[in-house]
N, C-alpha and C positions, 0 to 999 in steps of 0.2 A: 236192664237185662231181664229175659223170661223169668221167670219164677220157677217155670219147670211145669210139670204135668199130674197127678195122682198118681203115678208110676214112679216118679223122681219121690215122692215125700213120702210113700211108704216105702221105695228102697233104704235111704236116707235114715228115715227112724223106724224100722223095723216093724211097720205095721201089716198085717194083711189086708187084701182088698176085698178078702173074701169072709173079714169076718172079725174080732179081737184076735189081738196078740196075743198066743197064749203064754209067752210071758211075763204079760201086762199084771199091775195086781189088784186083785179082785178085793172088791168094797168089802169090808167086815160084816158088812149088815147083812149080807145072799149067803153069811157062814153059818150053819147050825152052832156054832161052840168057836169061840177065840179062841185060836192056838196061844202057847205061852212064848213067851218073850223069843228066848233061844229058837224056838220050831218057826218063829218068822222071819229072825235071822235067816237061820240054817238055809232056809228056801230063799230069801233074798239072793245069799251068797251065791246057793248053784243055779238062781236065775243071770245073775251078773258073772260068773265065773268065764263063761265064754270071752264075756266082752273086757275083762278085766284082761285076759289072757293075751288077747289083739293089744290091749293096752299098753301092756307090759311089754311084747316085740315091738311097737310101734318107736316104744321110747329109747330101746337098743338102739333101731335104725337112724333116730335122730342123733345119737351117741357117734354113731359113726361117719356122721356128715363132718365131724368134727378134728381136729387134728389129732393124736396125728395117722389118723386114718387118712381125710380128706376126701370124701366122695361126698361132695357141697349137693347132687341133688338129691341126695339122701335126707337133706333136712326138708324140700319140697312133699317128696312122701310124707315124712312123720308130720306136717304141717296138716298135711292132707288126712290121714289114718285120724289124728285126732279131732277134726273137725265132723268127718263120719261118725266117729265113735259118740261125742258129742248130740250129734244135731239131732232133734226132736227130744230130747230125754229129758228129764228133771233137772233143777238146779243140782238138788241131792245126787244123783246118777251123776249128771255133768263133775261133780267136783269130785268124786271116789275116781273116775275114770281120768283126773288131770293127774290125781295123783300118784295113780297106778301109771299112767303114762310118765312122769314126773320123777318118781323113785328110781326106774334104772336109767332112766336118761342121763341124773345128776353122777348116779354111780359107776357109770362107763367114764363120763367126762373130768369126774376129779380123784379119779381112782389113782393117780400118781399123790395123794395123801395116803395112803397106805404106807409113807414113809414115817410118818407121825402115828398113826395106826387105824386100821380099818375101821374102828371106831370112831374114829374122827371120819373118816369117808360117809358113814352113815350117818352120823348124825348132822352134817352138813349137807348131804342130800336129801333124807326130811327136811328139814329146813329151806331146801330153796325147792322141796316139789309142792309144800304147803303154799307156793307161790300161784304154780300148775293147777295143782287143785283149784284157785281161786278164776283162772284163766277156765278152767274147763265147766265150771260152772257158769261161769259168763257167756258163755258160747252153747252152751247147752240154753240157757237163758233168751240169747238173741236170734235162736238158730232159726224163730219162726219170722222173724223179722223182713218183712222185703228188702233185698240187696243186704242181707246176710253174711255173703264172703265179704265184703267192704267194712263191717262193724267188727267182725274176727279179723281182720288183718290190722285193727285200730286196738282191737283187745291184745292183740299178743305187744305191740307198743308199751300199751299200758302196764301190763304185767311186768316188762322189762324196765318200766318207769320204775314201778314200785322195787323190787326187785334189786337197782342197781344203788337205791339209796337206802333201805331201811332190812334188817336193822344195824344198827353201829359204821352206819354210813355205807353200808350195801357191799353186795357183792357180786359182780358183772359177771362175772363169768358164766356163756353156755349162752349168748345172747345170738338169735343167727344171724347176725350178721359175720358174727366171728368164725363161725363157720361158711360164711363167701367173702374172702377176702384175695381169692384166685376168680370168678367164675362169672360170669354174664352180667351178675349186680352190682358187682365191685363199683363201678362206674358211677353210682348212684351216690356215693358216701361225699363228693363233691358238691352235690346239690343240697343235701338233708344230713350228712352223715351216718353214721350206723341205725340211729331210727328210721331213715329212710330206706337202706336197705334192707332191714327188716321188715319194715314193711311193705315195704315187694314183694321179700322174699315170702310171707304169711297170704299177701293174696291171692301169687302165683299157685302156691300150695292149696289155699281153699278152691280155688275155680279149679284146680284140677279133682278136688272132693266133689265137688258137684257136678264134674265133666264123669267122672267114676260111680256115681249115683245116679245118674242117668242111664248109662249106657245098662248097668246092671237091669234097668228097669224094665229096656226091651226085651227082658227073659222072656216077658206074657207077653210083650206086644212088637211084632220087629216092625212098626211103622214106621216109615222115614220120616213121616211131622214127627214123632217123639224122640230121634234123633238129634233135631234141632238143638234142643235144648245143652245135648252134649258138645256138638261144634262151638255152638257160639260160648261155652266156656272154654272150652279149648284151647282157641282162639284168641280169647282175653290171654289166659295164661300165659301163652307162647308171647303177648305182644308185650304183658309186663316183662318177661322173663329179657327180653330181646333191646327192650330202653335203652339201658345202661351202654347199649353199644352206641348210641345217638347221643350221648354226653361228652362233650370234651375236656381229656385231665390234660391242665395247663401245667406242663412241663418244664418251659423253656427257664433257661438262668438268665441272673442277673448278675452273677458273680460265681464262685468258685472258692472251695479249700482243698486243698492236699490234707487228709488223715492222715494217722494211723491209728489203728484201735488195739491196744493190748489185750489177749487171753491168756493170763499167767497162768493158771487152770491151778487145782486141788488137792490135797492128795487121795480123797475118798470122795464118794459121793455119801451122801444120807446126813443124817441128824448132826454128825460129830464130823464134816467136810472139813471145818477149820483145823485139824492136827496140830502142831503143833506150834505155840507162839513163833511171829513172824513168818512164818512159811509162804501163805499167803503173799503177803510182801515181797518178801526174796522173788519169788516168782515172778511176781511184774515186774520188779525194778531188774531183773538179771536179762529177764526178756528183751526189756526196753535199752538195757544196755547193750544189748546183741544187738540192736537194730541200730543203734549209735556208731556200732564198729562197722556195724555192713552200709553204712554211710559214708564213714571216714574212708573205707575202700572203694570207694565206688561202686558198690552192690546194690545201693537202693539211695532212693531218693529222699531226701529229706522233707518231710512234713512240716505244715503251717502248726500244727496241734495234735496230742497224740490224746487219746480217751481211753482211760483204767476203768474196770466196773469197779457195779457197788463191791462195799465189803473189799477192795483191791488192798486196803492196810487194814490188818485182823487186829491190831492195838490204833487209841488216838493218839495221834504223833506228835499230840498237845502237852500229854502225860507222859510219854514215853520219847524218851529223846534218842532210841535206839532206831524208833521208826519212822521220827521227823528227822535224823539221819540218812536213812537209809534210803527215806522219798529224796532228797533234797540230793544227793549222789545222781541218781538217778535221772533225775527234770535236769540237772547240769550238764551229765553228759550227753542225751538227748538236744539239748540247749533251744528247746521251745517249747512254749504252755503246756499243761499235763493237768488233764482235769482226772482228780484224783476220789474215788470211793471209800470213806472214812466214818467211824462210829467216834461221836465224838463228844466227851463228856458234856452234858449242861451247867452252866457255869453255877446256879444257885440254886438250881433244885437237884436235892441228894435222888439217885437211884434211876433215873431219868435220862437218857441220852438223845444226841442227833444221830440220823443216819442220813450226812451229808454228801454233797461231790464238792470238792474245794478244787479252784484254782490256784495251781502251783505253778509260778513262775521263778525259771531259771538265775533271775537277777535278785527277785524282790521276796522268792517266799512263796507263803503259802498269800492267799489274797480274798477275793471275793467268791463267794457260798451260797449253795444252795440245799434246803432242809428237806426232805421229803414233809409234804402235805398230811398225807392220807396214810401212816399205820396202819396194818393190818392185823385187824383184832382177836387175838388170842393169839397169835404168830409175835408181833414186835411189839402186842401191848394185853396185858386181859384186865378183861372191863371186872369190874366188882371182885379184883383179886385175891382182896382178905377173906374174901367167904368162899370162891369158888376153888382158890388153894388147897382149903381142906379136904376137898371132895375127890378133888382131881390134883392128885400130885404131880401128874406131869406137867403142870403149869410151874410149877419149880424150875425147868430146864428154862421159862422167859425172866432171869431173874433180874432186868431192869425194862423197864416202859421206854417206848420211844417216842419225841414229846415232838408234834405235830407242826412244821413249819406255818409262815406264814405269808409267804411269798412266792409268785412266780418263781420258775428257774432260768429266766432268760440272765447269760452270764456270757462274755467276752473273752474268748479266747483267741490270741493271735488275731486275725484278720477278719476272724469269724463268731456273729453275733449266735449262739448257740442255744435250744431252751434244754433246760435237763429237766429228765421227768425219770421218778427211780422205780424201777420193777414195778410193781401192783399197777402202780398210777398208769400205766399206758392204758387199761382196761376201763377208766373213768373219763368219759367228755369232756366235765368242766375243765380237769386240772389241766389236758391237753388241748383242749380251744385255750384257755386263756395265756397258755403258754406261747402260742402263735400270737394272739392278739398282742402280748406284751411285746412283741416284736422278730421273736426267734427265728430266723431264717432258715433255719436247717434245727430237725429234734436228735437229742443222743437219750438211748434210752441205757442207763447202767442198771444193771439188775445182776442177782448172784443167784441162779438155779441150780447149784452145789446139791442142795436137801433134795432136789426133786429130777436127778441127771438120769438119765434113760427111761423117763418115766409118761415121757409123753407132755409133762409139763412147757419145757422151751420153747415147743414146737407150737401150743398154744399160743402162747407168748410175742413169737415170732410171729403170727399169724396179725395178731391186735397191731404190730407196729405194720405192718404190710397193709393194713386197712387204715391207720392215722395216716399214712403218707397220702395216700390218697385223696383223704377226707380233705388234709388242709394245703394239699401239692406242696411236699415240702420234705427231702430227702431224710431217712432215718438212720442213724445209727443207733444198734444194740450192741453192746460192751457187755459179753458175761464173765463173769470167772473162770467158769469150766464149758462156756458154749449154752445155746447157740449166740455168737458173736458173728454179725454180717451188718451189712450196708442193701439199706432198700431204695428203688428211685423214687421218686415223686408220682411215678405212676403204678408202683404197688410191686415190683419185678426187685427178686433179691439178686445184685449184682453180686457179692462178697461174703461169701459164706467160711468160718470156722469151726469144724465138726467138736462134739461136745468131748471133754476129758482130751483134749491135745491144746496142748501150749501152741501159740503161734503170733501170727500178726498180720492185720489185715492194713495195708497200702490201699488209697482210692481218692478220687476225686471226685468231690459230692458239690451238688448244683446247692446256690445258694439265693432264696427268691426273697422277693418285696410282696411280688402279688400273692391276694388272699381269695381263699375260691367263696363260692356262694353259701358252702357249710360254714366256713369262717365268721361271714358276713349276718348270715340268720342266725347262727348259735344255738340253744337250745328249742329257738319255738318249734317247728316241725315236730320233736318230741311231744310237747307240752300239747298244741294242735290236736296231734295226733290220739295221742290218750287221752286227752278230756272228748274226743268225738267216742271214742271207746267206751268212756264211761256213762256220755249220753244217752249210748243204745242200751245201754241195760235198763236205764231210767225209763227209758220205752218202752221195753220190753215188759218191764212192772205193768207199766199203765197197761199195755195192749192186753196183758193178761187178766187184770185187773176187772177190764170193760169185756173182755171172753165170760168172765164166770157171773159179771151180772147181768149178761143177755143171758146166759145158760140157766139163771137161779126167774129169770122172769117169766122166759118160755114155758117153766114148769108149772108157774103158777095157774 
């Protein structure tokens, strides 16, 4: 690809052609007298203030690509916006401006924690925009690099590498893929999964920064050669952007179940959802009975397997024999498998619990189980709790740790080989490739979005299993409490939607496949690939700077 023209590179990094930046800064040694500390600041700031400012709307726009906004080319812009704002600048520059782009991005998109408290919104948003920061220094870093958009679209990979594992095992969310899991890219999660469409979706975004850096350029010069430079990134864009429609999602069955998915629903949303013992409970099982009666009358057709979310029994039904009553009523009069969401004592360690899905069968019981993996920390578990208790009381309300399975959820219900994967987990690779790989033909996702109901959270949520289906062609059920509860197909289209806070019940028949698509088959390399080329270019980028300032210190000599 061109490189572009002297018009492209000082639009790009804000130089003139006709002389120094004058907001560049000026060598201390041409000062009569060193300002103090603060008078360099101060002038820093209201040199950057402009660009912090671009920053700061850039990362709103990205905010809104996301659910439950969903205007997916909104993340193209802010991809865009911060590759501009980026490119030519300091590492130092580059990484103030990820972060300033970083800080409202994080706090549009997990602002539905304002139910735990705005404090926790922010301080989880520093935290994943010191990510940004690191991203935007890379790129500020690589920005002088030949084939540039290619090394950022490898870098935002990278950062999401980092990001989704560290620290206390990461945390995914805001990744864009998750923001195209409707839109032109979608198609892409087949071949690479969401670091492939991410990475689409970052390149598309930079070749339109450089198609917009261009065109600015012809202010001074409207030549048609200087032109060039903006078509043919244009052009890339449009043809990344257009792939995913040349991908084939392998749809077809190989078999078949009849659902039903229970939403017993709540009585509140927010912190204190569960009201009062058993409620929960009663809910699904009175549901499910309803659905038993409109069978026995001929109203609805009877189900291979019915699916409770998480959290569907608010006591263990181990310890309380009111609620392994109550379920056991319930799976009978239904009279087929009932994969049930249960918090459920560990047998030898005091204070510690599971937060399992148990199969409950009609004849036999309760049966074969599966553990959530992945805790979410400071939510179902907080790390260093005897110290950090004191500080913060509200870590009081988690008053037992949820202790970490160790297994797949691929589990057998009725006719159907099923993987369960519980709330968080859908937003993590590993645990949903290896759930397919261990054989699951179809995924149920159970989750309890109670704490975070009209807040824009489900809709996230719903978004991640709308892209796994995709990724491993492989129909999804979500099972909430209080919604969103739907059925998604194998090619990413919600057939079965339950709106949040209403009880109901979803009937459907979901494709059940053998084959596994080329994301399945690669697994995480594409990732791994992809950000260690990311991380290459900055190693470059060292060097090439490296070899800049000792021709520059030789020439002087």
């Amino acid at each position: 690809m061109s490189s572009g023209s002297d018009t492209l590179d000082e639009a790009v990094s804000g130089a003139s052609p006709d002389g120094p930046d004058p907001g560049a800064e000026t060598d201390v040694t041409d000062m009569p007298r060193r300002p103090g500390r603060l008078r360099r600041l101060a002038s820093s700031a209201r040199r950057e203030a402009p660009r912090t400012a671009l920053a700061v709307v850039s990362g709103v726009v990205l905010g809104l690509a996301f659910p439950p906004y969903d205007l997916w080319p909104l993340s193209l812009v802010g991809v865009a916006a911060l590759s501009l704002l980026t490119r030519g600048r300091t590492v130092r520059q580059g990484a103030w401006t990820g972060f300033a782009f970083g800080l409202p991005f994080f706090g549009i998109l997990l602002k539905w924690l304002h139910v735990v408290g705005w404090d926790a919104v922010f301080g989880l948003s520093v935290a994943e925009a010191l990510f940004l920061a690191a991203l935007g220094a890379a790129l500020a870093g690589t920005s002088r690099l030949p084939a540039w958009p290619l090394w950022a679209a490898c870098l935002w990979v990278a950062e999401e590498w980092a990001r989704d594992r560290l620290p206390f095992g990461g945390f995914p969310w805001g990744r864009l893929a998750f923001a195209n899991t409707g839109s032109p890219f979608t198609p892409l999660a087949a071949l690479g999964g969401a670091p492939l469409v991410t990475f689409a979706v970052a390149l598309a975004g930079t070749l339109l920064a450089v198609c917009a850096a261009a065109l600015w350029g012809l202010r001074t010069s409207g030549s048609l050669r200087k032109a060039v430079p903006a078509l043919e990134a244009f052009g890339l864009a449009a043809a990344v952007t257009v792939a995913g429609a040349l991908v084939p999602v392998p749809t077809k069955a190989d078999d078949s179940a009849n659902i039903a998915v229970v939403q017993g629903n709540v009585q509140q949303a927010g912190m204190d959802f569960l009201g009062r013992p058993m409620k929960i409970l009663d809910n699904h099982a009175t549901a499910t009975e309803k659905l038993a009666a409109d069978i026995k009358a001929g109203r609805a057709k009877k189900p291979d397997l019915v699916i409770w979310p998480e959290n569907s029994s608010d006591l263990d039904p181990f310890q309380y024999p009111q609620a392994y009553d109550r379920i056991d009523e319930a799976v009978k009069a239904i009279g087929v498998p009932v994969l049930v969401g249960a918090l459920v004592d560990h047998p030898s360690k005091k204070g510690y619990v599971f937060n399992e899905g148990i199969v409950w069968d009609p004849k036999k019981g309760p049966g074969a189980s599966y553990t959530k993996q992945h805790p979410v920390p400071f939510g179902e578990y907080v790390p260093f709790r005897e110290q950090l208790s004191k500080i913060i009381t509200r870590f009081q309300r988690v008053p037992r740790d949820f202790y970490p399975g160790n297994h797949t959820g691929v589990l057998n219900l009725g006719p159907a080989k099923l993987g369960d994967v519980i709330c968080f987990e859908v937003a993590y690779d590993e645990i949903v490739h290896d759930t397919v790989g261990a054989g699951a033909r179809a995924l149920v996702i159970q989750t309890n979005n109670a704490t975070y109901g009209r807040t824009g959270q489900p809709e996230q949520q719903l978004a991640m299993s709308k892209l796994r289906a995709v990724e491993h062609g492989r129909a999804v059920v979500t099972a909430a409490t209080s919604g969103i509860s739907a059925v998604v197909a194998p090619d990413g289209k919600v057939t079965h939607q339950i709106p949040e806070f209403t009880q109901g019940v979803v009937s459907a028949r979901i494709p059940l496949r053998d084959e596994t698509t080329l994301a399945d088959r690669v697994g995480a390399a594409p990732e791994w690939a992809l950000a260690i080329v990311g991380l290459l270019s900055c190693a470059a980028a060292i060097v090439a700077g490296r070899r800049g300032r000792s021709k520059t210190e030789k020439g002087k000599q």
